[in-house]
PAMI-565101 format. One record per residue (C-alpha): residue in one letter; residue number from 1; x, y, z. Coordinates in pm, 1 decimal. Example, Ala and Ser with C-alpha at 12.3 -4.5 7.8 and 13.67 -1.06 7.14 Angstrom:
BEGIN
<site rest="a" nr="1" px="1230.0" py="-450.0" pz="780.0"/>
<site rest="s" nr="2" px="1367.0" py="-106.0" pz="714.0"/>
END
This chain:
BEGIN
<site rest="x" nr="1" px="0.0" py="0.0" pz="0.0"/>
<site rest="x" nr="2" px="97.9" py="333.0" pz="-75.8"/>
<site rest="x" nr="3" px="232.0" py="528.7" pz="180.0"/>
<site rest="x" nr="4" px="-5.1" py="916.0" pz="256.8"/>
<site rest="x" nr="5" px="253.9" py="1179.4" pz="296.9"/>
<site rest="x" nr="6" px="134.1" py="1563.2" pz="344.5"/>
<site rest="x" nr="7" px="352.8" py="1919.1" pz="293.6"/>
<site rest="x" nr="8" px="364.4" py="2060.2" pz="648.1"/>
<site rest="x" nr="9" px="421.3" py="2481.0" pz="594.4"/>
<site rest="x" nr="10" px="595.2" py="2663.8" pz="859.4"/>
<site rest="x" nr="11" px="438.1" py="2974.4" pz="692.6"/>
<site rest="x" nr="12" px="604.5" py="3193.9" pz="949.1"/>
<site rest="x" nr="13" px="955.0" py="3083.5" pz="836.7"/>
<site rest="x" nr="14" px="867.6" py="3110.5" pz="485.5"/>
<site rest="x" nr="15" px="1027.0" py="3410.5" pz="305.2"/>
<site rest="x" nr="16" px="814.9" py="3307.0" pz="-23.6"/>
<site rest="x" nr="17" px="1082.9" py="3219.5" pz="-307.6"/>
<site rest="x" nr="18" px="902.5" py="2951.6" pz="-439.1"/>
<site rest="x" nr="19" px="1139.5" py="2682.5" pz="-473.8"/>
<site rest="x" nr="20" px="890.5" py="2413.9" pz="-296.1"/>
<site rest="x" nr="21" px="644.7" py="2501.7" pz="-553.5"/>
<site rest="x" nr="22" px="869.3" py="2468.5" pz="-824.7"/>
<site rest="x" nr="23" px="993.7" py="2140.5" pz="-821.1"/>
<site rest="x" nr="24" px="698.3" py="1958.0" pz="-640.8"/>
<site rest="x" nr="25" px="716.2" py="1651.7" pz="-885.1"/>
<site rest="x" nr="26" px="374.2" py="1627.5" pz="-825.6"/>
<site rest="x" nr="27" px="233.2" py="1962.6" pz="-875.7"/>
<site rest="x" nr="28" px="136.4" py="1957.8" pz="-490.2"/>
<site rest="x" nr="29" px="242.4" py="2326.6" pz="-367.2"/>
<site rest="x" nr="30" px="132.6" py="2697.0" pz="-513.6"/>
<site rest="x" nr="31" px="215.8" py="3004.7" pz="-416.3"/>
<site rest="x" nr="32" px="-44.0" py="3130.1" pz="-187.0"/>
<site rest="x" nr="33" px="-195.8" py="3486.3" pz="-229.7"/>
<site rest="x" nr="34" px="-211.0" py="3505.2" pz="146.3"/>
<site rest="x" nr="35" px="87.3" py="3715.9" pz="340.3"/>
<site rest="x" nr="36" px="263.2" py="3574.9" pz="611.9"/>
<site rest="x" nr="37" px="387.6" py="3746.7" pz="941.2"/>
<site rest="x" nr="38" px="707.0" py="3900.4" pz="732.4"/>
<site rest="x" nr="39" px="514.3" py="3982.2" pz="454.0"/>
<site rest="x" nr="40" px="596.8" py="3730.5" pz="183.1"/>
<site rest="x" nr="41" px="356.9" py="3493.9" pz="-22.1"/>
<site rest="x" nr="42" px="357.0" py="3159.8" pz="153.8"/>
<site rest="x" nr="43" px="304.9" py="2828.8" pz="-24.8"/>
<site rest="x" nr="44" px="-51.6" py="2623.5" pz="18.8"/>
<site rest="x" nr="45" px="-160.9" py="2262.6" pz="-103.2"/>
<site rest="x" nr="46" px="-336.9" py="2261.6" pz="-393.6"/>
<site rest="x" nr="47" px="-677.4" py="2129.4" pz="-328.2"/>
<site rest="x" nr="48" px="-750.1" py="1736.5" pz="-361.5"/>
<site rest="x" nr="49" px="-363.4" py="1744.0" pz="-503.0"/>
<site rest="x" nr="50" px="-230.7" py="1360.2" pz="-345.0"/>
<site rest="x" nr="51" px="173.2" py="1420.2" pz="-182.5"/>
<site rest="x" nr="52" px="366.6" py="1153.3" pz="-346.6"/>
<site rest="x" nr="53" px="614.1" py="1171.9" pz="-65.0"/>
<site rest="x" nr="54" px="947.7" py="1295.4" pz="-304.4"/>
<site rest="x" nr="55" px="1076.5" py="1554.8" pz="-16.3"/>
<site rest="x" nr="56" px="1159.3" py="1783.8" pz="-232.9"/>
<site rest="x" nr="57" px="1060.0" py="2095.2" pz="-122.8"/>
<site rest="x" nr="58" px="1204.7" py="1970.4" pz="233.6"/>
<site rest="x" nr="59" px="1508.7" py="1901.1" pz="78.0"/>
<site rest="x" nr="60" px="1515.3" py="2225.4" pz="-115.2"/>
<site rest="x" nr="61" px="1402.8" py="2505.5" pz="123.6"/>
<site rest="x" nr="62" px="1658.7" py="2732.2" pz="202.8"/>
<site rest="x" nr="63" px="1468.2" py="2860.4" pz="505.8"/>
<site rest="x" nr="64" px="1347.2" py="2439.1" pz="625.8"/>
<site rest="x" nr="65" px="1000.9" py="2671.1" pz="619.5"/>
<site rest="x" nr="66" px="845.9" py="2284.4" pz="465.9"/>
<site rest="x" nr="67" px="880.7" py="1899.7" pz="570.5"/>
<site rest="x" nr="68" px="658.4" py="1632.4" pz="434.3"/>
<site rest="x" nr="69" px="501.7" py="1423.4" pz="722.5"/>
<site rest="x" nr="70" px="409.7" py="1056.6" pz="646.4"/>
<site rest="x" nr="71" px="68.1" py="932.2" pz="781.8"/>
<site rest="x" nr="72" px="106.7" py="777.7" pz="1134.5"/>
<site rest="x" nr="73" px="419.6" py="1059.9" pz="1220.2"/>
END
């Protein structure tokens, strides 16, 4: 079976570059329209989207704003 993994956004840590959103191989993470505390856009799940589980916008965040969380964690 499959494992369920899901983005977990520090949004507070986040200073929006968009690097998570970028290379999500699965087309998981946009840029949200939202602000966070320091004033940058802040990534958000895309509705419905499934988290393969690929980690990388954990690996890839400068700021480690972003970790993926497996179901059961």
């Amino acid at each position: 079976m499959p494992r369920k993994c899901a983005p977990r956004i520090i949004e507070s840590g986040c200073k929006g570059c968009g690097i998570c959103a970028r290379f999500c191989s699965g087309g998981v993470l946009e840029m949200s329209e939202d602000f966070n505390p320091r004033g940058y856009h802040h990534p958000r799940r895309r509705e419905g989207a499934p988290c393969k589980g690929c980690r990388n916008c954990e690996l890839l965040c400068p700021d480690l704003a972003i970790f993926v969380e497996e179901e059961g964690e």
